[in-house]
Structure formats: structure tokens, C-alpha cells
C-alpha positions as a Markdown table, in Angstrom:
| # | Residue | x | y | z |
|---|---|---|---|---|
| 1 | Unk | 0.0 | 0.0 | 0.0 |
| 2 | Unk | 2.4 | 2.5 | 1.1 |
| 3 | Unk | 4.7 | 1.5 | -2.0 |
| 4 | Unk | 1.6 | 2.2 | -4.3 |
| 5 | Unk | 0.8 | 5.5 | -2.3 |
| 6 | Unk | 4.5 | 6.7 | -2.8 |
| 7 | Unk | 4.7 | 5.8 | -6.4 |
| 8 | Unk | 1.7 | 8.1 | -7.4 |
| 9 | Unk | 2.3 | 10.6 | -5.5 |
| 10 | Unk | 3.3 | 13.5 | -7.9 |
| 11 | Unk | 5.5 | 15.2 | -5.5 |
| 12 | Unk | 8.0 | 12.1 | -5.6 |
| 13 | Unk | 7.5 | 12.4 | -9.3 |
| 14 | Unk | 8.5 | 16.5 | -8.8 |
| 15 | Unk | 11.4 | 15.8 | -6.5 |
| 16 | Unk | 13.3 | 12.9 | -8.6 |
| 17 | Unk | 13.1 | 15.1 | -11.7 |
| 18 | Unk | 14.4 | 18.3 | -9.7 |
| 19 | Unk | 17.2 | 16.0 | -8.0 |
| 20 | Unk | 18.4 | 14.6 | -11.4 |
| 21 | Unk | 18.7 | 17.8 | -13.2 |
| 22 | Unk | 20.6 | 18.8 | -10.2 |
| 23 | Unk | 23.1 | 15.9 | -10.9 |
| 24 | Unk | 23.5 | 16.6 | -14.0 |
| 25 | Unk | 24.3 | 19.7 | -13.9 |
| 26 | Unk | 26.8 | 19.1 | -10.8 |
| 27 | Unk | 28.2 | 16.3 | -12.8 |
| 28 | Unk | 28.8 | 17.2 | -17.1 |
| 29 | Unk | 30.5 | 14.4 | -17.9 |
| 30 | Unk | 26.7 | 12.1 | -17.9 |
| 31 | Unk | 26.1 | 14.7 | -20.7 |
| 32 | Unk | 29.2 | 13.2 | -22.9 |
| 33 | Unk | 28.7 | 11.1 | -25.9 |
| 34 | Unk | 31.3 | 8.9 | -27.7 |
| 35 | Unk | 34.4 | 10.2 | -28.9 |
| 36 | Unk | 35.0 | 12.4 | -25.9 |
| 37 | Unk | 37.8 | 12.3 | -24.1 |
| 38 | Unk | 36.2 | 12.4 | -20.6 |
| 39 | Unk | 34.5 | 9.3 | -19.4 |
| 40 | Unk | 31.5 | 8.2 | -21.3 |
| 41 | Unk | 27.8 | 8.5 | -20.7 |
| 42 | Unk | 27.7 | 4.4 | -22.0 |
| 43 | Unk | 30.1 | 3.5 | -19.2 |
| 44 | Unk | 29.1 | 4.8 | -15.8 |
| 45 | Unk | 27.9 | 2.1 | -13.3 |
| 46 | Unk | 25.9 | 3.4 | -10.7 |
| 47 | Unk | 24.8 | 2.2 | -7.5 |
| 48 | Unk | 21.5 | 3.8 | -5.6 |
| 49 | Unk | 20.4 | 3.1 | -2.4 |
| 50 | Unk | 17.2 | 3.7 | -1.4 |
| 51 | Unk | 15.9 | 3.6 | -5.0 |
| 52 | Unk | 12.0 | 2.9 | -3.7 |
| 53 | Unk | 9.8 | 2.2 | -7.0 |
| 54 | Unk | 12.6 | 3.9 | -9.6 |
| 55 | Unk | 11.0 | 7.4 | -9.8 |
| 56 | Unk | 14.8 | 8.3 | -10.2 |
| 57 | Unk | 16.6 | 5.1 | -11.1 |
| 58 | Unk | 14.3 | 5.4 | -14.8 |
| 59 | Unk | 15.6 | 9.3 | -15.1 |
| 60 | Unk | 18.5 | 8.6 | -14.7 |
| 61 | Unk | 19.0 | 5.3 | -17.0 |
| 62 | Unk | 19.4 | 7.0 | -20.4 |
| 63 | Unk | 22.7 | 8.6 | -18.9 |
| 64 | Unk | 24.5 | 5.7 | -17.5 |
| 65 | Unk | 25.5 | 2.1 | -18.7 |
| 66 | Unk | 24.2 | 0.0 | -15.8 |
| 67 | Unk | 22.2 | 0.7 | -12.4 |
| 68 | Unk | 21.8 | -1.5 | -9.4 |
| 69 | Unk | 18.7 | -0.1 | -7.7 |
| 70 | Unk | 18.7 | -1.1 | -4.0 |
| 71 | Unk | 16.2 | -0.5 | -1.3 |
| 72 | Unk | 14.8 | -2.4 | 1.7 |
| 73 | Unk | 11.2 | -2.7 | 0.9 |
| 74 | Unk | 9.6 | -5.4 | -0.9 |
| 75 | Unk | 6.9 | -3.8 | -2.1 |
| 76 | Unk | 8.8 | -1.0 | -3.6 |
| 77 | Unk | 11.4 | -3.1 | -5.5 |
| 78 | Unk | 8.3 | -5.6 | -6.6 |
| 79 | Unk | 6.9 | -2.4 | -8.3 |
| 80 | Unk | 10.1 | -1.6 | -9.9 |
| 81 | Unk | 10.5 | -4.8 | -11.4 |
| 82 | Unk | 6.9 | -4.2 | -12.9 |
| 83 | Unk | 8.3 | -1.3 | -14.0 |
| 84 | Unk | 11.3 | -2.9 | -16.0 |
| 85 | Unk | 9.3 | -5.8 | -17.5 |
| 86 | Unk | 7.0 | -3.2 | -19.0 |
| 87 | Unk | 10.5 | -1.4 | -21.1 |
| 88 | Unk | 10.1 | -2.5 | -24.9 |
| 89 | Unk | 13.9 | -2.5 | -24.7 |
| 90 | Unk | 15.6 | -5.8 | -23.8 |
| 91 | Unk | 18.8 | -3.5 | -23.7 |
| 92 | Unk | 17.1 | -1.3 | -21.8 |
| 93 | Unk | 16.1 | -4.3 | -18.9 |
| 94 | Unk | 19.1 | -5.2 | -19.0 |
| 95 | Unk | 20.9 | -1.9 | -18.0 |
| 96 | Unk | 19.1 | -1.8 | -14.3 |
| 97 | Unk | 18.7 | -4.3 | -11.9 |
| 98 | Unk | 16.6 | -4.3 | -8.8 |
| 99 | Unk | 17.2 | -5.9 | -5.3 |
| 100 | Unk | 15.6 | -5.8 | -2.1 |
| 101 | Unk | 18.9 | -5.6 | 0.2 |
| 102 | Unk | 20.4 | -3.8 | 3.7 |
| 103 | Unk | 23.2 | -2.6 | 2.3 |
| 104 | Unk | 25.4 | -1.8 | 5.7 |
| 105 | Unk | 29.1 | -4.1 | 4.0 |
| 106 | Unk | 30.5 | -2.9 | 0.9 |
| 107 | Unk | 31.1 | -6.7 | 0.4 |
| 108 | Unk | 27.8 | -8.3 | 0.7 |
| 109 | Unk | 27.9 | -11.3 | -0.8 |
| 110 | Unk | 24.2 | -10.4 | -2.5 |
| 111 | Unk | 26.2 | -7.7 | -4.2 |
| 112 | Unk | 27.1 | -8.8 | -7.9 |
| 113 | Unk | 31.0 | -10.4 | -7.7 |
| 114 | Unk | 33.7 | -8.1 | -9.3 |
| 115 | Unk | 37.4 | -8.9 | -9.6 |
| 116 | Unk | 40.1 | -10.8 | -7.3 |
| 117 | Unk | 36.6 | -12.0 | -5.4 |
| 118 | Unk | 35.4 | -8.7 | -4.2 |
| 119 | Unk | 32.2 | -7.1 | -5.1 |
| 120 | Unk | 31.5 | -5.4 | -8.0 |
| 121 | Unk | 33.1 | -1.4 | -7.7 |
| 122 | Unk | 31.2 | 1.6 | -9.3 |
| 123 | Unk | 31.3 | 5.0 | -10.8 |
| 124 | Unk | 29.1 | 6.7 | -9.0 |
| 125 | Unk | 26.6 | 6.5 | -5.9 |
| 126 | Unk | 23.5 | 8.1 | -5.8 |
| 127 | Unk | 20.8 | 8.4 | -3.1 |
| 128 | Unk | 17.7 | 10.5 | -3.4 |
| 129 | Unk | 16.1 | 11.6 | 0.0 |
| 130 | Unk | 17.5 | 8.7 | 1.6 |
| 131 | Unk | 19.5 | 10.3 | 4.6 |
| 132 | Unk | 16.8 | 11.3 | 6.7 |
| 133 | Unk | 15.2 | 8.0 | 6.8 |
| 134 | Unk | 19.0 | 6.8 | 8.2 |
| 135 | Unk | 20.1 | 7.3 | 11.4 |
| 136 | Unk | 23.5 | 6.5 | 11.4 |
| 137 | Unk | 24.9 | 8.8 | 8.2 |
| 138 | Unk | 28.5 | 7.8 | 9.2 |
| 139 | Unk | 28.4 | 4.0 | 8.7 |
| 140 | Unk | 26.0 | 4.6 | 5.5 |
| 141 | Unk | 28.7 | 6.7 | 4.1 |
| 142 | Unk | 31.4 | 4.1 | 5.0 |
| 143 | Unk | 29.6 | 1.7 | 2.8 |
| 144 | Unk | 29.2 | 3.7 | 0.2 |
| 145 | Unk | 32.8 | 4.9 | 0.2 |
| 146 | Unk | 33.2 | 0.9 | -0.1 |
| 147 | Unk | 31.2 | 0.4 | -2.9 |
| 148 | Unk | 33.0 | 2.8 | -5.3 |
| 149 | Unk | 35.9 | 2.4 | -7.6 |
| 150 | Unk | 38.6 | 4.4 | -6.7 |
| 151 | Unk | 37.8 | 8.1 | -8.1 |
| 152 | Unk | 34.0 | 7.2 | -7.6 |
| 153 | Unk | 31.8 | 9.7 | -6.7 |
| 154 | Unk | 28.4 | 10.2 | -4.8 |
| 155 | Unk | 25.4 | 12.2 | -5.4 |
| 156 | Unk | 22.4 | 12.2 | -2.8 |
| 157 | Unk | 20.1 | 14.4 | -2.7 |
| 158 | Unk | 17.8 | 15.6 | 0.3 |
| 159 | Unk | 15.7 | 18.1 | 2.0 |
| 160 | Unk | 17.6 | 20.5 | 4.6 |
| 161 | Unk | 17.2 | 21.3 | 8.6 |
| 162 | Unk | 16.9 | 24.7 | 8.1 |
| 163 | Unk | 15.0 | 24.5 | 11.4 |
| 164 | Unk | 11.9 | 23.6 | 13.0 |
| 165 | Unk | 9.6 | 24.5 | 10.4 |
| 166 | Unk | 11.4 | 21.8 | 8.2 |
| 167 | Unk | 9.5 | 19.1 | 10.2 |
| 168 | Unk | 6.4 | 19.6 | 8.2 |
| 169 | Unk | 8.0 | 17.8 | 5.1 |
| 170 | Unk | 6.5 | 15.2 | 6.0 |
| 171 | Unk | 2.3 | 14.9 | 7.8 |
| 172 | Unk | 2.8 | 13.2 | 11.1 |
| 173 | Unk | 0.9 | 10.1 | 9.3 |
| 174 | Unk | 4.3 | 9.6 | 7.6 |
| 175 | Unk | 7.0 | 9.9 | 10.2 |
| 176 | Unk | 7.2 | 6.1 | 11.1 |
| 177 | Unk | 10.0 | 5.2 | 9.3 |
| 178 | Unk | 11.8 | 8.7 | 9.3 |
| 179 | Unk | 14.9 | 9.4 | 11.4 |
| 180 | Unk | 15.8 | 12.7 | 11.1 |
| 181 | Unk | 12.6 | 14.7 | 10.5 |
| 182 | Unk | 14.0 | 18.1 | 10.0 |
| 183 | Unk | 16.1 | 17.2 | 7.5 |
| 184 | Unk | 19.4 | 17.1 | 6.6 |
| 185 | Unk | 22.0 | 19.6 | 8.3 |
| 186 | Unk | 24.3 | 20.6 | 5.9 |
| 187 | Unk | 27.3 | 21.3 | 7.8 |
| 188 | Unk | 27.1 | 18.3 | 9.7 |
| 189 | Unk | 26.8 | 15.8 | 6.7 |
| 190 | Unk | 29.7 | 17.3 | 5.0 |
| 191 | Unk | 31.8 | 17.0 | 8.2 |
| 192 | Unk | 30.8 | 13.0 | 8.2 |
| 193 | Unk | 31.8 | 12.7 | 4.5 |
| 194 | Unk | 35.4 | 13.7 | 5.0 |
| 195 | Unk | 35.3 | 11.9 | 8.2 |
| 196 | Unk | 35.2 | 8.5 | 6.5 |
| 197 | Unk | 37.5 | 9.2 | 3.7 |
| 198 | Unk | 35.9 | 11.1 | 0.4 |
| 199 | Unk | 37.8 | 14.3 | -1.3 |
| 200 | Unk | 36.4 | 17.3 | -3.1 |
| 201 | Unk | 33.1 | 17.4 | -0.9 |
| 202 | Unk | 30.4 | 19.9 | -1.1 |
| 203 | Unk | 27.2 | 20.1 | -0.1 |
| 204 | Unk | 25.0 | 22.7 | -1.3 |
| 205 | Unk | 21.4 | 24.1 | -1.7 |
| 206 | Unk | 20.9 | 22.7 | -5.3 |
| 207 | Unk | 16.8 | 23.6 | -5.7 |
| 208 | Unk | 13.8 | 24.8 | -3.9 |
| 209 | Unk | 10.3 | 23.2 | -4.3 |
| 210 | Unk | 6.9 | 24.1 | -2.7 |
| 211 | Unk | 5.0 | 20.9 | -1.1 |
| 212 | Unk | 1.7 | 21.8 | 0.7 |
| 213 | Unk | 1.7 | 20.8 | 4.8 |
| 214 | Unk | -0.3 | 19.9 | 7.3 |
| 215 | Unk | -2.1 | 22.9 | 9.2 |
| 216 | Unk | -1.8 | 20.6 | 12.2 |
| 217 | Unk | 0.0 | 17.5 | 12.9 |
| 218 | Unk | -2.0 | 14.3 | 12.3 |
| 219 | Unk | -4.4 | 16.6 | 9.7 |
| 220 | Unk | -4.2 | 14.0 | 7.3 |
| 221 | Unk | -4.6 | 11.1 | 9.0 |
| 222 | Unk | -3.0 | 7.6 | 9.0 |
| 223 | Unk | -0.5 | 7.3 | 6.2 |
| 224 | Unk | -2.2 | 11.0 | 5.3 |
| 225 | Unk | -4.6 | 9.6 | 3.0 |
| 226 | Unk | -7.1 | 12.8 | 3.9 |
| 227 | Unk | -5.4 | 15.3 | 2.1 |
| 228 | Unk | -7.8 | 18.3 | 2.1 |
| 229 | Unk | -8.5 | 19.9 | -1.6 |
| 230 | Unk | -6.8 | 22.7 | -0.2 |
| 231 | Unk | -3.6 | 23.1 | 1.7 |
| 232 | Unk | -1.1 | 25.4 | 3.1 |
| 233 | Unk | 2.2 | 25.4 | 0.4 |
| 234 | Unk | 5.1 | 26.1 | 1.9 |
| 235 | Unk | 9.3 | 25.8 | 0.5 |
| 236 | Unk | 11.4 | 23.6 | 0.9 |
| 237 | Unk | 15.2 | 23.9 | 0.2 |
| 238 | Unk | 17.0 | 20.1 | -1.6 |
| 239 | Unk | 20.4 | 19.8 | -0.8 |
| 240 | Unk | 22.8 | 18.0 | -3.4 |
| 241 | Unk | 26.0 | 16.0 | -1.4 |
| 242 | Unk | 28.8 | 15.4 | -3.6 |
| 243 | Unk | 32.5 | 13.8 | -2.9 |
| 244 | Unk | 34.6 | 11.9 | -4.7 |
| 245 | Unk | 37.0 | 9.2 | -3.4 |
| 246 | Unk | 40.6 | 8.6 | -3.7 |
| 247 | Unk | 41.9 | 8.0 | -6.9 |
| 248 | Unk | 44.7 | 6.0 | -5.2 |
């Protein structure tokens, strides 16, 4: 239910298009074609965590060689896979894969194998308003740090604490499974990311969206399926968390 709820919700629609056109903007090289001398558009791997039902894995796709879409709910990878059978394009089901996995060891062994028996390495990870459902941020970012090929980079992409009023991102019917309800403080996560090892971080306001609120908490009800017609709008600032690890 929740999974079905999420995936036609036009705000997640909003937000995954706004964070992708943030990445690529942060990131030119997706924009390349063949014969460039920068790396490729038709070889990026990418890894996201928290990919839900692929609102942004399927943006993103055109621009990359291969995605492993990760996330820990069932229901959310079972409607991605519905998703991907759906693609005319056998090239195109074969460029992303869905699994329903806790990813907390770069070397899961559900991961797919790369060389000398590790697990596969990739280009780039990307997570799109994935942090504040973590609580621990610094042994997320260790595994991700783990997951990337030396010179990998991250993208994740998430709303900011600029301060009580951020709580009302989400209606109170929809706080069960989130950890850091303000948002994400930006200060703080870029402190953690060169804490566990990545270079070149930044972490910046990258867009601002409207998304209507709650006049009170608990409005909307359980799983705030009682939207009103009407609703209080108010802004909300995205932050976009880049680094880049070792090329060594």
C-alpha cells in the first residue's frame, strides 16, 4: 500500500526530476557522448540506495551504462520490477537491476562479484532523500565509500534542517519510518563525508520546491490519505552531497 501510495504521489514524481537535473548539472560528464575524451555516458555504473519504485533510477537510466537499484522494501522493489518488464527495450532491462537488500558491507555477498573476489566497484553512488530515513549517516557513508571504484563519486540528494519548520516535510501520518525529521543539516553531513574518507566534498542548496503541509500534525490522517483539496504550500530547500574518493 504504502509503495503504491509513494509511487503516485506527484510530489515524488517532482522531486526525482528536480534531483536529477541537479546531478546533471553538478556532474557534465553524464552529458558526454562517444568520442569524448572524458568518461562516457555508456560506461558509468551506478549504485543507488534507497531507489523505492525507480522514480529516479528510470531518469536517470538514459545517462548511464548500468544501475543497481537497492532499497529495503519489498513492495517498492516488486513495483520496480513491474516497472522494467514493462521497457520495450531488452537492452534497456538489461541496463538496471533491482534488489531488495540492507546494504550496511560494501562486500555483501548479495552484491554482484567483481574482480580478485570482491564485489563489484562503481562510478558513482547516488541516493535520493535517503538520509533522513538513516540514522547513522556515518556508517552509511562508509559503505558507500566501499562500494566505489577508486575516483567514484556520490550524489544524494535531500531536504535540509533549516530549522523547526522543516519538520512539516512530512504529515505526522508519515513519520514512522523517518529518522531525522528536519532534514538534513548541511554542515554536519559534509563534516561526516570527510570523516570517513571522500575528497572534493560539497554540499550545497541545489533547488527549492513548494510541497503543501499539514495545518496541524495528524491533519491528514494515518499514512495522510485525507489530504484536504486545499492546503497550506510552503518551500522547501534540496540539498545535493557530492565527494569523490581517492583515486589511489
Amino acid at each position: 500500500m504504502d509503495a503504491l501510495i509513494w509511487d503516485a504521489n506527484p510530489d515524488a514524481h517532482r522531486f526525482a526530476e528536480a534531483a536529477l537535473q541537479a546531478i546533471l548539472l553538478a556532474h557534465p560528464d553524464l552529458h558526454q557522448h562517444k568520442g569524448k575524451d572524458t568518461v562516457k555516458t555508456e560506461e558509468l555504473s551506478v549504485l543507488e540506495l534507497g531507489c523505492g519504485t525507480g522514480v529516479l533510477s528510470l531518469q536517470l537510466l538514459p545517462y548511464v551504462k548500468s544501475i543497481l537499484a537497492i532499497d529495503v522494501s519489498h513492495p517498492m522493489i516488486q513495483i520496480l520490477r513491474l516497472k522494467i518488464a514493462a521497457f520495450p527495450s531488452l537492452a534497456d532491462r538489461k541496463k538496471i537491476t533491482p534488489l531488495c537488500l540492507y546494504l550496511d558491507d560494501a562486500e555483501d555477498p548479495y552484491l554482484p562479484p567483481g574482480p580478485d573476489g570482491q564485489r563489484m566497484k562503481f562510478d558513482m553512488v547516488t541516493g535520493h532523500l535517503l538520509l533522513h530515513h538513516v540514522a547513522d549517516h556515518e556508517s552509511l557513508l562508509r559503505t558507500m565509500h566501499g562500494c566505489l571504484k577508486p575516483g567514484g563519486r556520490i550524489a544524494l540528494t535531500d531536504f535540509e534542517d533549516t530549522g523547526p519548520k522543516a519538520r512539516l516535510f512530512h504529515p505526522e501520518g508519515k513519520m514512522g519510518d523517518v529518522e531525522h525529521e528536519r532534514g538534513i543539516d548541511a554542515e554536519v553531513i559534509a563534516r561526516l563525508m570527510e570523516a570517513v574518507g571522500f575528497e572534493d566534498v560539497a554540499v550545497e542548496v541545489a533547488w527549492t520546491m513548494s510541497k503543501e503541509i499539514e495545518d496541524y500534525p495528524g491533519q491528514w490522517g494515518p499514512k495522510a490519505l485525507h489530504r484536504p483539496e486545499t492546503a497550506e504550500v510552503m518551500d522547501f530547500s534540496f540539498l545535493l552531497c557530492r565527494a569523490r574518493k581517492s583515486a589511489q
